[in-house]
C-alpha positions in Angstrom: 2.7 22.7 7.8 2.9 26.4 9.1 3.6 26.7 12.6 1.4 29.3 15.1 4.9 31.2 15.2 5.3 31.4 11.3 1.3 32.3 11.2 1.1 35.0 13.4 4.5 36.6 12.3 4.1 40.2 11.4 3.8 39.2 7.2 1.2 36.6 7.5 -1.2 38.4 10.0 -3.8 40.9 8.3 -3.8 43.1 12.2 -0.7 44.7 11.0 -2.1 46.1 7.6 -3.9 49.5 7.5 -5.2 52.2 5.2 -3.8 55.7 5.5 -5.6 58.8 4.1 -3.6 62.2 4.2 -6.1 65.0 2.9 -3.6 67.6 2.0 -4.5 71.5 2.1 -5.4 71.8 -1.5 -8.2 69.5 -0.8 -6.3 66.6 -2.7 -6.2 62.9 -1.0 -3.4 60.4 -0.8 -3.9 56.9 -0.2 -1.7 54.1 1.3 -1.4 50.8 2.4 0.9 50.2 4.9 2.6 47.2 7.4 2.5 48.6 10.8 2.7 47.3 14.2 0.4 50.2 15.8 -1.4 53.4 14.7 0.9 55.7 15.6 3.5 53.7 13.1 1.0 53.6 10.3 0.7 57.8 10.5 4.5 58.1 11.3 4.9 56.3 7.9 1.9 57.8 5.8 3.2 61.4 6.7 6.9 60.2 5.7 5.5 59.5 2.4 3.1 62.8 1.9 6.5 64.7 2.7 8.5 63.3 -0.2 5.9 64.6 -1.8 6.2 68.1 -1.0 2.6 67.8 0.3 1.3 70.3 3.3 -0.6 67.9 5.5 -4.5 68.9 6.9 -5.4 65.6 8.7 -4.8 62.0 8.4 -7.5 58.8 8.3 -5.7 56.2 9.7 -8.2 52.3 9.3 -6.9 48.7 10.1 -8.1 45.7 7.8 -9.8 43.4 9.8 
């Protein structure tokens, strides 16, 4: 039997997935799925991935799973 603790801990609750889109300048689009705790940590880590990549950022679409 799970506990509410072990339920709502950051790996079993869907509110801390999200959807990243970085559109890059030559009009390509990236797509990840990342475990955040807020927006702003779901971009911080989406544009740490487009950078390995070498990739010149235009915006970034940032959705949480419901």
């Amino acid at each position: 039997m799970f506990s509410r603790n072990r339920l709502y801990n950051k790996r079993y609750y869907s509110g801390n997935l999200y959807t990243v889109y970085v559109n890059t300048e030559d009009g390509e689009s990236h797509e990840y799925e990342v475990e955040a705790d807020n927006f702003a940590e779901a971009t911080k880590q989406a544009e740490d991935m487009a950078y390995s990549l070498c990739t010149d950022i235009t915006y970034i679409e940032v959705y949480q799973f419901a």
